[in-house]
Each structure stands twice: as C-alpha cells, then as structure tokens.
N, C-alpha and C positions, 0 to 999 in steps of 0.2 A: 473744676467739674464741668462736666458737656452740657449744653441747654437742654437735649435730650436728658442726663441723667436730672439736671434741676427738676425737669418737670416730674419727673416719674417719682421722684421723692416727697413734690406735691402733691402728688394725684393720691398717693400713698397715705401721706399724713392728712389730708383732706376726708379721706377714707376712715381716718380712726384708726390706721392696721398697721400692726409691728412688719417687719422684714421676715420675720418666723410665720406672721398669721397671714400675708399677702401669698407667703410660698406656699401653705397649707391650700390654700385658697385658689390658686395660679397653677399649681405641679410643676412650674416653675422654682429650680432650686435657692435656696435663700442666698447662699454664696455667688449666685449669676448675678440675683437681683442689684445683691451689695457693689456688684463691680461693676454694673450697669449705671446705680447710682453713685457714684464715686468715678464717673468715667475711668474705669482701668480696663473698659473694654469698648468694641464697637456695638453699635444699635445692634437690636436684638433681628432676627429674619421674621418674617409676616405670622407664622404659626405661635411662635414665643408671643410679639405683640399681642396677638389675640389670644392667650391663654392670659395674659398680664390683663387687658380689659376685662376679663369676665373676671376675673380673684376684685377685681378696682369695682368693678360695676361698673362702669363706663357707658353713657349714651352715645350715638354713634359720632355727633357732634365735636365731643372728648377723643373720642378715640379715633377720627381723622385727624383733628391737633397732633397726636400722640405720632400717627403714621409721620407724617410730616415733620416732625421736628428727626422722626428717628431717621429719614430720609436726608435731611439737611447733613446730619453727621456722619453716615456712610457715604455723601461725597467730600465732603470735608475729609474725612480717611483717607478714602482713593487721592484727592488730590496731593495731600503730604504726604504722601510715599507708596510704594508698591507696595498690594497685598500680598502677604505671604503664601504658597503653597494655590499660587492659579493653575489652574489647567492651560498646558501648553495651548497652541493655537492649530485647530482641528484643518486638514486637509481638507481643500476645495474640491477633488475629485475625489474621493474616496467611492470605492466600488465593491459590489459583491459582502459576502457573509450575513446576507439576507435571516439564514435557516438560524445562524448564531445569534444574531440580535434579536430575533424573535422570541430565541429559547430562551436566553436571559430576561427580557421582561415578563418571560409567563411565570418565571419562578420566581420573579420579586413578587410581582399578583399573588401568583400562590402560597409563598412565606408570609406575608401580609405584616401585621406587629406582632404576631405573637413568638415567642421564646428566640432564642438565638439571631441578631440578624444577620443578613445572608452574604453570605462571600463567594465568589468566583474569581477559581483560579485561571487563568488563560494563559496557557503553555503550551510551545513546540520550538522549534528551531531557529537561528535568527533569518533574518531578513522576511518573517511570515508578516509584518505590520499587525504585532500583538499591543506596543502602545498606540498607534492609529488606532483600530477597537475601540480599545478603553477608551478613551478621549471622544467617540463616534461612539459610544455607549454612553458613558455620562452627558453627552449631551442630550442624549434620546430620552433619556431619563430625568430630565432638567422639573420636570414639572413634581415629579414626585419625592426628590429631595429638595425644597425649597430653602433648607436652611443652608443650603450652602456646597461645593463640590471641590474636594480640595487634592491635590498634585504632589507625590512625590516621588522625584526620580531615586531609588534604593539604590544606586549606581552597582548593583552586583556581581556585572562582569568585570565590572575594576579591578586592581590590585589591591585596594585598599575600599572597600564598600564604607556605605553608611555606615556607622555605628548607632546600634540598637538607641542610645541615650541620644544622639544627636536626632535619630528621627523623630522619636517621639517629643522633643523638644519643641522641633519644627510643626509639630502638627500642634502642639498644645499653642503655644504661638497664633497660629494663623485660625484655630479657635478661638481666640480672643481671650485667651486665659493669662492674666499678668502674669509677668518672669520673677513677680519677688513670689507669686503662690505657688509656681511650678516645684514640684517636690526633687529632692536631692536624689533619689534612689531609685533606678530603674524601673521597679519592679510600682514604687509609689506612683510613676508617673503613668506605666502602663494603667495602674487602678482608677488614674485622674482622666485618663484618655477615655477610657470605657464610662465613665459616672459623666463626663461631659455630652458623650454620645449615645449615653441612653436617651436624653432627655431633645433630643435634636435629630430631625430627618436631613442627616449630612451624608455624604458619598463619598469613599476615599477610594481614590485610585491609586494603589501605591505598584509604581513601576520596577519593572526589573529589578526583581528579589534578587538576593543573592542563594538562600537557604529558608527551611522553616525556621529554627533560630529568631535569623533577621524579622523576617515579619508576626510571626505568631503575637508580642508584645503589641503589635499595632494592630489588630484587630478588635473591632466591636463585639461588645458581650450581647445579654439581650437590646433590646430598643425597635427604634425605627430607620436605624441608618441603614448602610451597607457597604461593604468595602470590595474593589476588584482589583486583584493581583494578577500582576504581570511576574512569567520568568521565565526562561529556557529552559528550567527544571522540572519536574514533574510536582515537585513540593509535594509526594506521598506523605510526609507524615503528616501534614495539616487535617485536620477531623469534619466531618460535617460542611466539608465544602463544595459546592457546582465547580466541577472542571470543565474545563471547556478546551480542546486542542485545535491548534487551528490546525489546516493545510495548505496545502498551494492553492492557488485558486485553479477553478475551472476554467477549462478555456475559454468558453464564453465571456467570462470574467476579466482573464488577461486582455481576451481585445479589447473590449469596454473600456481598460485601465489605460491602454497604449492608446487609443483613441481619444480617451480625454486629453491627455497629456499632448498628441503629436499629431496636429492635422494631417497631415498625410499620410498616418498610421490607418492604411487603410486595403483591402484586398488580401488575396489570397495569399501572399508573403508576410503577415501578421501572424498568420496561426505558426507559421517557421520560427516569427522572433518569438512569441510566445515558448516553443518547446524549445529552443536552445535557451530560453532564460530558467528554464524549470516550472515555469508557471508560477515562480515565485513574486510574490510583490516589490520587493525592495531591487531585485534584478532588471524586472519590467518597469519601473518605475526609473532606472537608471539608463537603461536601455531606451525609453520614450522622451528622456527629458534630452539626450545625444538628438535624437532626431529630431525633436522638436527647435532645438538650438543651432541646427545646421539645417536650414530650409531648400540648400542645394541635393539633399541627400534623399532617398528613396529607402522604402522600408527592403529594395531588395540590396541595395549598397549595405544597407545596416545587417541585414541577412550573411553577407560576404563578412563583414567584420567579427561576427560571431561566429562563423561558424567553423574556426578555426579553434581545434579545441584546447591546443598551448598557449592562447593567446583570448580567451573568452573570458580568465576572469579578469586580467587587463583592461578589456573591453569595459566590461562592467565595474568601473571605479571614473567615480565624476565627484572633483570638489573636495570634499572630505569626507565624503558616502561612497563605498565597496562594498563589494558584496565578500572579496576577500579578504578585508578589514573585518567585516560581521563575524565570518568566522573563526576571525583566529583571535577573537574574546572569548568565543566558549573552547578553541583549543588551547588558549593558556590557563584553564583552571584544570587540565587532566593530569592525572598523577603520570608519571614517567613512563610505567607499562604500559599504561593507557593509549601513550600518545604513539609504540612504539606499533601496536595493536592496531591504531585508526591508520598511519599511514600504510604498513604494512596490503591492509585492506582492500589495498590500489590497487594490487595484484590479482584478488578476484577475477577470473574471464566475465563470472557471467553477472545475474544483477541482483540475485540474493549469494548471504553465507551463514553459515549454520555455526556453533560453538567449534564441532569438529575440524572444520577448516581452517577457522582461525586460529585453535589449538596446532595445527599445520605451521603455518605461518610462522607465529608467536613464537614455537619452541615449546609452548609451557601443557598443562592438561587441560582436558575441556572444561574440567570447573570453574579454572583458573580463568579459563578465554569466557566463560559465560559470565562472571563477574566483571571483566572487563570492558565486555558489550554491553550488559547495564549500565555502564558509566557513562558509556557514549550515547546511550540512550537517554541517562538521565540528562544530559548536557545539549540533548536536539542536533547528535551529529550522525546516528544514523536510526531507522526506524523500525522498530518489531514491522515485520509484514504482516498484515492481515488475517487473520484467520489461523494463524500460526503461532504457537509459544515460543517454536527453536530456528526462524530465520528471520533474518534482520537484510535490510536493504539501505544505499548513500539514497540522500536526492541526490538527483546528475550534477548540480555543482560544487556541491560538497566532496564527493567522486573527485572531480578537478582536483580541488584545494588537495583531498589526501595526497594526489597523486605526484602537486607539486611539492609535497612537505617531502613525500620519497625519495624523490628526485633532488632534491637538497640537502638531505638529511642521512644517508645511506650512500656509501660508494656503488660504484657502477657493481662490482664483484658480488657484493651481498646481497646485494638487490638482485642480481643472475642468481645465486644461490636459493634466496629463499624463493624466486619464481619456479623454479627448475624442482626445487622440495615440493612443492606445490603440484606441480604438472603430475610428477613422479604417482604421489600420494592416489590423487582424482583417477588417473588410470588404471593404477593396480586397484582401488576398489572397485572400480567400472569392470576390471576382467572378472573380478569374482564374484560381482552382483551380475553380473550377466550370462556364467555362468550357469546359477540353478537354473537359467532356462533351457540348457542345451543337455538334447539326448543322454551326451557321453557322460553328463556331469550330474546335476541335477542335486546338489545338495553342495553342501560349507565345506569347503576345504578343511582338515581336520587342524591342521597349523593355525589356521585364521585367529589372530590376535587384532586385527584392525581395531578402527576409534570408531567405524560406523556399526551397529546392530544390524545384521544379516542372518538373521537363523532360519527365515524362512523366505519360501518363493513370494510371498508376500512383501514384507519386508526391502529385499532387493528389488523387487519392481519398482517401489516407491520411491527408493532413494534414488533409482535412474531415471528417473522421470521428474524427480525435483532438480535437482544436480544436472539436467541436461545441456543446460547452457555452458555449465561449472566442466565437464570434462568433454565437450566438445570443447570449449577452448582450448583446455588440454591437448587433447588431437589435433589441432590444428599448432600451436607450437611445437609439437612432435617430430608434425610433418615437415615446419620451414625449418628443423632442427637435421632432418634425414634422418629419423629413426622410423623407419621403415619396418623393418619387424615388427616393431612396436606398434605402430598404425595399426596393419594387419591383422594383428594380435584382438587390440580391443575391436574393431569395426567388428573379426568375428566372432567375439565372445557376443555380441548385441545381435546376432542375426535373427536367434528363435525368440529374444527381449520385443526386438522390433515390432511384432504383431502386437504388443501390447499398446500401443502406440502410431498405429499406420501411417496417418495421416501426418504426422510432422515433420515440418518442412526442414528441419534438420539432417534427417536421414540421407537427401541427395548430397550436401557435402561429407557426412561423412563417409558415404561408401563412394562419395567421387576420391577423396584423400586416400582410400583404401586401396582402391582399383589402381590409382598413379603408384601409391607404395608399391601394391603387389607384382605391377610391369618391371619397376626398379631390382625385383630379387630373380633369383635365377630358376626358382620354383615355379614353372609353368601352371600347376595345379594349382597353385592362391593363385594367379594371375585370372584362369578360369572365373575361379569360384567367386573372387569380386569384383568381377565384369559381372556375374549373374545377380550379385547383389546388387550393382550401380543398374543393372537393369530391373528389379525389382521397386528403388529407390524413384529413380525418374518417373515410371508408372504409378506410382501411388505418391509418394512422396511430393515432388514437381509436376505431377501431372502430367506427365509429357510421355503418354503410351506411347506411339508413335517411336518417340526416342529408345522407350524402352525395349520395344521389341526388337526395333536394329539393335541394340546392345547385345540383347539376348542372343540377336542369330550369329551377331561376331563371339560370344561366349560357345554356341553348340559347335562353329566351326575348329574352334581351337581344342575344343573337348574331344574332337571326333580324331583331331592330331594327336593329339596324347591318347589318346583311347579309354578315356574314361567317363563309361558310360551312366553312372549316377550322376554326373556333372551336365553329360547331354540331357538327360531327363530334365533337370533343374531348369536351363537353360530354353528345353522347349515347353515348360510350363511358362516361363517366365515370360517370353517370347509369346503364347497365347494368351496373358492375361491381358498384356498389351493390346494384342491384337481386339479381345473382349472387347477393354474402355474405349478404342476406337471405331469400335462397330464394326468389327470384321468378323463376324460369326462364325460361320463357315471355315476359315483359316483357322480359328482359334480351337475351334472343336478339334481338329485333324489334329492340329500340335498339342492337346491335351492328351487325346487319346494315344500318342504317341509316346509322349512322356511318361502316365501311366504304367503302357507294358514294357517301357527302358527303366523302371524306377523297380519294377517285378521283376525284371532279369538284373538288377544289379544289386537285389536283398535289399533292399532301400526301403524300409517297411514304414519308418516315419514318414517320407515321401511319398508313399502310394496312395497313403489314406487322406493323405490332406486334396488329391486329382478329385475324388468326389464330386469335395465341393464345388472347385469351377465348374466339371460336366455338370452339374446342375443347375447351376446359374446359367449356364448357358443353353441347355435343353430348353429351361423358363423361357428365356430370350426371345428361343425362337419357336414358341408356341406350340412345346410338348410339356406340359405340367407334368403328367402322368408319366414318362420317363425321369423327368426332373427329382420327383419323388422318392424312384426306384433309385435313383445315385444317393441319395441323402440317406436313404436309409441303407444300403449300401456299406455308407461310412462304420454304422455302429458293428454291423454284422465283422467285417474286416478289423476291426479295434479288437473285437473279441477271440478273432481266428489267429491273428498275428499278434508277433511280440515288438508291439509298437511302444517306445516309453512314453512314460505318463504325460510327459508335458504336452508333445504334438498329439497323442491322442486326448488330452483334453481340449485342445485347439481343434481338433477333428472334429470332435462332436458336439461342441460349443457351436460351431458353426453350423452343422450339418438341422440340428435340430432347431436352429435359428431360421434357416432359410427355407428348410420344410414349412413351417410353422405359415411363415409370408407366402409361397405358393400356397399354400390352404387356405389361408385367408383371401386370397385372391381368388380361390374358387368358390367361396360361399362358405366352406366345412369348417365351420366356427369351432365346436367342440373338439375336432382336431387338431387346429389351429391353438389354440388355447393348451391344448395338452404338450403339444410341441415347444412354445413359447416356454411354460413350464419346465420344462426338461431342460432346457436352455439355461434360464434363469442362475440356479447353482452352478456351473459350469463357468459363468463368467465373470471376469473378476480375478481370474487365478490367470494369466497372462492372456486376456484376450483385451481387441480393443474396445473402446468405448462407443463407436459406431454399432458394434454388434450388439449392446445392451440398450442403445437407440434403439435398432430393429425390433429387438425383442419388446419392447415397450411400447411399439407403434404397432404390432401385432398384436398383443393384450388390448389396446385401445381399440382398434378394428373390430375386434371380436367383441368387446362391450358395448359400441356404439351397435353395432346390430343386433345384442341382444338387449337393448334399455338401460344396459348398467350405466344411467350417465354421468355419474359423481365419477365412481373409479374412470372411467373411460376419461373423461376430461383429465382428471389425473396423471394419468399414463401416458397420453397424446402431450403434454406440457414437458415430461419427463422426456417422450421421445426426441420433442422440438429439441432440449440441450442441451441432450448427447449426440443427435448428430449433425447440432452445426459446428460447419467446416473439414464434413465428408464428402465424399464423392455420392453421396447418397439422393440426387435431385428427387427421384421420384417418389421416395418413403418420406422426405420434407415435404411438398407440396402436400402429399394425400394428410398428411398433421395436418397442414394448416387449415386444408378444405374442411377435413372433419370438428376440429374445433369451433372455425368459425360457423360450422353447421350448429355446434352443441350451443354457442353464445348467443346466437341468432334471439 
C-alpha cells in the first residue's frame, strides 16, 4: 500500500466514514477511492484531492499533508516507469490556425459541464499537421482539464489499426484503473471508460482514426472531459460533434513556417517555395528543414529544386517524412475503382472535374463516378470546391502523386486512350453548348444524348464557363494533335458564347489556335473569319487593340480577295473597336460606319444591329451625347424592322439600353437613366457579359445617389464594384468608388 493511500485511509477512519459514506460525501466514486487506498492506482489530480478534503472535512493544514504525500507518489510513478498514453512532444515552431484554436475554446466555454461532453473532430487531407493541432490544443487547454491529458495514436492508416479492445485498454490503463478491474467485454470497458470520465476533467486526444466504429467506443458520455479526434476522414456518422477541417495555410502562414525553420528563408523567392509546396504544412516543413540543413543553399537554389514538377515530390521527402509517403496511406485504403478513378484524374486539363467527367474517364456512369469521388473525398484526396455540390478539385501535390500513380500504373496506350476519350468528349459538348448561341442554331440538337444537361441557353452558358479551362485544354491537345477542322469547329461554335464572357483571358489563345488551324486548311473563308476572331480576341481578350486592329485590317484585305463582303464588314468593325480602345476616334468611327452599310448590303442583319452600339460609344467619346442616344435607340427600332435572331438581338438591346441608360446618367436625366438601366436589367444574363450588368448597376447607383436613395445606391455601387473588376471599364470603376466613398464618408 502507497503512504499516499495509508494516509487517505487514515484520514477516512479518523473521519468515522465508511468508503460508501466518504464517496456520498466527496462525489468521488467509492471504487476510485478503494484503489486509491489499496494503491492500485496513481495519486488522484488536484480537483479529486479537493473534492476528497471537503467529504474528509479537512483543515487546510491536513490537506497540504494530503497534497504532499499525493505529490511524493506521482513522482515515484514517473520515476519507475513511463506514463502511459503522454502526449507526444509539441512542435517548437508551430504557426498559424489562429481562427481554429480560438473556435475550439469558445465552444468548450460554451458546452461548460452540462449534458454531453464535447468532441472535435479535425479532418482533411494528410500532411495538413492535424496531430500538430491537437497536441497545440491540448496544451492550450492545460488549465482546464487539470486531471490529466492523455494520447493515442488509433494508427488508422495502417494495415492493421488499433483494435477497438486494445484501445480502450490503453486508455483505461493510463487512467489508473487496475488490469485485474478492467472488464472482459468491449462494450463493459467502453461503459468503464465513460463512468471514469464522467467524474474527471481529462482530455483525450485520440489520433488518427481509422473509422466511426474505431472511435465512437472511446468517446466521453456526459461529464467534464472532452475528447479530439484526429482523421482524414470526414467521420460523418459521429453525432453531436464540432468538426473542424483544416486547410493549407495561408501564405502568410507558410512564410512564417519556412522562416521559423530556415534562417535564410527569407525574400521574395519564399512566397515561390511556399506555392510549389501547396501551402501545405508537412510540405513546407520538409522543404524548410532542406534549407535549413544545407546553409550553402538559397531559397532561390531551393526554388530551382522544386520546381521541377516530375521530380517535386522527390524533393519533398527528408528522413523518413514525404509528403509522398503521406499519401499513399490514404491511397492504400481506396477500394480498386477508386484508385482507378484518382489516378485517371491526372488527365483533367484544367483544375476542377465534375461526376460527368470522370464518368468520361472511368468508363462507368455518373452515379457510379459520384460515389467514387466521395470516397476520395472521404479519404482527403481530393476536395468538393466551394460553393458547389458537383465539382471537386486535387490540392497541386496530390495532382503530382495521381499523376505519378498513372504513369506507373497504366501503359503508355491506355493512358493515350482515355486522354484522347477525354479531349473527344469536352469538344463535342463545347460544340453543342456553344451552339444555342449562334444565329443558325440556337436550340439542342434533337439527337443530343450527352451526360451534360443542355436544354437551355442558360444552362450551356454555364457549363462553358465552368468547363473553360477543362476544353481549352482540349483544344489545345487538338491542335499539337493537327486536328485542324476540329480546332476551327469548336473556336467557332464559341464566337456569339464569347460575349458572354469578354474579358477572359482565354479567348486570345483560343482564337490564336483557331486562326493557325484555319491558315493550315485550304478554306480561304475560316481563314478570314478567324483572323477576325484573333482580332476581336487580342482587343478585348489580351488587350492589345493595337494588335487587334492590324489583325483586323489583314482579315478585310483577304476578305476583299475573296469577295466577301459580310467578312469585310466584320473585319472593319473589328478593326474600329481596336482603333476605339486605343484612342483613335475618328478612324474608328469611319470603319464603323463602313462596316455598318457593308454588313446592310451583305443581308447581315445580326451584324448591323450590333454597329449601333460602338457608333454610340463612340459619338459619347467624342462629345455628342445627343447623337449617341439617337444610335442606342436606333438598335431597338432595327431589332423590330429586321429579322435579326433572337440571341444577337438580345445582345443588341442588352447593350443598347445599357449604355443609353450611362449617357443619361452622365447628363443629369436620372429618371431616364433609371428607366433604361431597367430595360436592361432582364435582358442580361441570357448571354451577355458580366461587365454589362456592372454597368447597369453603377447606373442604378448614380441615379440613387442623386436622388437620396442611399441604402439601395450603396448597394448597387458594391454590386457594380464586382462585376466589373477586371474589365476594361476604368472610368465606370473609379466614378463607384468616388461615390461610395462619398456615401461612407
């Protein structure tokens, strides 16, 4: 028996008080007290002690003695042998997750003792330092589980994980609960784990689960503990628990981390290691402790070493820590489809993929591919994106790994096959969603069986606007393929899409791939037509009017050789918008006006009605409002006269009533302005860009700021800010931000 336990059996029988009337008395259970006095356990932690002097009565006198002797025996412990279930040893640098440690102790505060206590799950992908956290949580926590903080690795990526009976074994144990009382039956020891830990403010970290299964038995019932679970899992079926997902860190974050770690982690080549490591912690940490260990080395030497991307995850493996080792624990638990599914994946161009794609890919149906991207999801190998139910994205070194599993895993042949299934698939829907925007078409193919929902102009806008990275890569394999037709094909099935989208910087290569395709065939007339595109592209796309116009004027010369005069029209529009963005007023007008009466003589009716709009912009320009006006309205008169199809004359008048609306508001005519803005309004949205409903919104806001509306006007003017940042729109941005900062003032 302990001197500690002698005495507490003294103090006990000194008391008068049975082991039943001390517990009644203490809330201290009788079965602790017994094995406290019979030494079959360690000294009790400061809250128990002082719950045992009040049941004892104890003066303070007694119960320093009492602290003291229980102190003597807890190093007597420590010294004959290792405590069971310590907490690893906490990282000296640890950085960042500020927002997460915060949120974790507001909701222990806020669970307090009452019903259930509280568990956090903390889950994402490996190398995010989820047991760093934990460990840097329970320490932060130290004061308020005083009985004690206890560690166990659930080793769940293993082959062979804890077993549910060994853990709770391990925990009853390093509770201090003797091995001849521990119960024989799982489910006994779970009930022994919870009735010890109601009565004790202890902390279980229990690391990388395997499953709910695994840990569920090892969770606290009610009380005052609390337990945080680590896993790559998502551990959905757990109840009643704070999740918590990590991410990469912020950049801020990364440098801070490489900085701790690498004195001369230092300068603008930091933020480079940082994004070739992913921002990921175990990456950066791998990446800073190389430089750290090699003092001849430069953060731009280390930059050269990563940024090689067959050879980055190489890079990052030091000792017996990879960041490619991390991964391929959570890919040896994926069932076989699964893993056929992640590598496959590597094929993606661009940086999200949807069910559909990977149904592509895969072979199999999209149900089939969305069950199998849960998996990956549930495993931290790749991530629903944002804001979205149906597209999932790699982090960039996971990307890697897939890419090297394909590459090992798949002969060169199948790997061309299903690349090439792939390209195949993104194009033909690109033609047919790009389609409903064009005059001649303007509705679904009646055959269309596709995997993507297209039924309406709606609809296919969206999915080429999501998908744009995804069949531009397409097109650009096409091209280093020589499928030329093909090129041609899609660039002009997107030509009347394009507006929907002006501004992205996408469109110069694809109508540049177009333009080379179209030189390559023997059809002088595509040749034309996607010089006028590449000129269109450079101008708005690249910015580069300038360029654009020369394009243009080498497109009217070859149009004028072939003699077709809808092509010159094109051409010297396109050639005048140019001219517009670079300030050539006067040129620009001549070649509008030109184009215009070439676009009326060559029955061009979609094209004549869209000339309008530039002469109006450009009347504005140059300080005739009042003509400016007469062309915008203009537009609608001519939509009604002529049999324009629907799509360009809603692009027609979408605009026309857009930039009426903005001269009016520039002249003071608010309620006309207002009226216009409105007419506008419905109109866009149905392929127009998102700069034009900027406009329209910064007109609404002009027109409320001048008449007191200051609620909606600030509203409006917020909304304007952004839609059109990263338009060519300078002067409609500044007048937002003047007037705001007027409203804030």
């Amino acid at each position: 028996m302990s001197s500690f336990g002698t005495g507490l059996r003294a103090l006990r029988r000194a008391a008068g008080l049975t082991i039943e009337q001390l517990a009644q008395a203490s809330g201290v259970s009788g079965r602790a007290i017994s094995d406290m006095e019979r030494g079959h356990s360690r000294a009790p932690q400061t809250r128990t002690l002082a719950a045992l002097a009040t049941g004892l009565g104890l003066d303070p006198a007694q119960l320093r003695d009492l602290e003291e002797s229980a102190q003597e025996q807890r190093t007597r412990s420590t010294a004959d042998g290792p405590r069971l279930c310590e907490l690893p040893r906490a990282v000296t640098d640890f950085v960042g997750r500020a927002a997460e440690l915060a949120l974790v102790r507001r909701h222990v505060v806020e669970t307090g003792d009452r019903g259930p206590a509280p568990v956090v799950v903390v889950h994402g992908q490996a190398g995010l330092g989820k047991t760093a956290f934990a460990v840097r949580l329970a320490g932060s926590l130290q004061a308020a589980f005083p009985d004690g903080q206890f560690y166990l690795d659930l080793r769940g990526t293993d082959a062979d994980p804890v077993s549910v009976g060994d853990a709770l074994v391990r925990l009853l144990r390093a509770l201090e609960v003797s091995p001849r009382r521990i119960a024989e039956s799982n489910e006994e020891r779970s009930s022994q784990l919870r009735a010890v830990l109601a009565t004790r403010r202890c902390l279980l970290v229990l690391d990388n689960a395997a499953n709910e299964a695994q840990v569920r038995p090892l969770l606290p019932g009610d009380g005052r503990g609390m337990a945080v679970v680590t896993s790559r899992r998502v551990l959905g079926g757990l109840e009643g628990v704070l999740r918590l997902p990590l991410a990469p860190f912020a950049p801020d974050e990364s440098a801070e981390l490489l900085g701790a770690i690498a004195a001369q982690a230092h300068g603008p080549g930091v933020g480079r290691v940082a994004d070739l490591c992913g921002h990921l912690p175990l990456a950066l940490r791998i990446a800073g402790t190389r430089l750290a260990t090699r003092p001849a080395w430069t953060v731009d030497h280390l930059v050269g070493r990563l940024a090689d991307a067959d050879r980055r995850l190489a890079a990052l493996s030091l000792g017996d820590a990879g960041v490619a080792t991390a991964f391929a624990l959570s890919h040896a638990q994926l069932s076989e489809p699964a893993r056929t599914l992640f590598r496959r994946l590597a094929h993606v161009p661009g940086v999200c993929f949807t069910p559909e794609i990977t149904a592509v890919l895969a072979g199999i149906g999209p149900d089939d591919a969305l069950d199998g991207l849960e998996e990956l999801v549930e495993l931290g190998l790749i991530m629903p994106e944002p804001e979205s139910v149906v597209r999932y994205r790699f982090h960039d070194l996971i990307r890697l790994y897939a890419a090297e599993r394909l590459r090992n895993e798949e002969p060169p042949g199948v790997r061309a096959e299903t690349r090439q299934r792939l390209d195949r698939w993104l194009l033909e829907t690109a033609i047919v969603a790009g389609r409903w925007f064009e005059p001649g078409y303007g509705a679904l193919p009646a055959d269309y069986h596709g995997l993507v929902p297209l039924a309406s102009v709606d609809e296919a806008g969206e999915w080429l606007q999501a998908e744009a990275d995804n069949w531009l890569g397409a097109l650009r394999a096409a091209a280093a393929d020589g499928q030329h037709q093909l090129v041609v094909d899609v660039a002009g099935a997107m030509h009347w899409f394009s507006d929907s989208m002006v501004f992205w910087s996408g469109w110069y290569e694809v109508y540049g791939l177009s333009r080379a395709a179209a030189a390559a065939l023997p059809d002088r007339l595509q040749e034309v037509t996607h010089l006028n595109y590449f000129s269109w592209a450079a101008t708005h796309a690249a910015r580069r009017p300038e360029e654009g116009a020369e394009t243009a004027m080498r497109a009217y010369a070859l149009a004028v050789e072939i003699g077709d005069v809808k092509e010159q029209a094109w051409a010297l529009t396109y050639a005048g918008t140019g001219w517009r963005f670079a300030g050539r007023l006067e040129q620009s007008l001549d070649a509008y006006r030109r184009a215009q009466a070439l676009a009326d003589a060559a029955g061009d009716h979609d094209g004549y009605v869209q000339h309008f709009q530039g002469l109006g912009l450009l009347l504005a320009a140059l300080g005739r409002p009042l003509e400016a006006l007469e062309m915008f309205a203009s537009t609608s008169r001519a939509v009604e006269t002529r049999p324009v199809s629907p799509q360009p004359a809603v692009l027609a008048l979408a605009g026309s009533h857009t930039f009426a609306g903005e001269v009016l508001a520039d002249l003071g005519r608010w309620e006309e302005a207002r009226q216009q803005a409105e007419l506008a309004l419905p109109l866009i949205g149905r392929g127009s860009d998102n700069s034009l409903l900027g406009q329209v919104h910064l007109t609404l806001g002009r027109v409320r700021c001048a008449l007191g509306e200051t609620e909606t006007a600030r509203d409006a003017l917020t909304r304007a800010l952004e839609l059109l940042d990263g338009s060519q729109y300078r002067k409609g941005i500044e007048i937002a931000r003047t007037q705001l900062a007027a409203l804030n003032a």
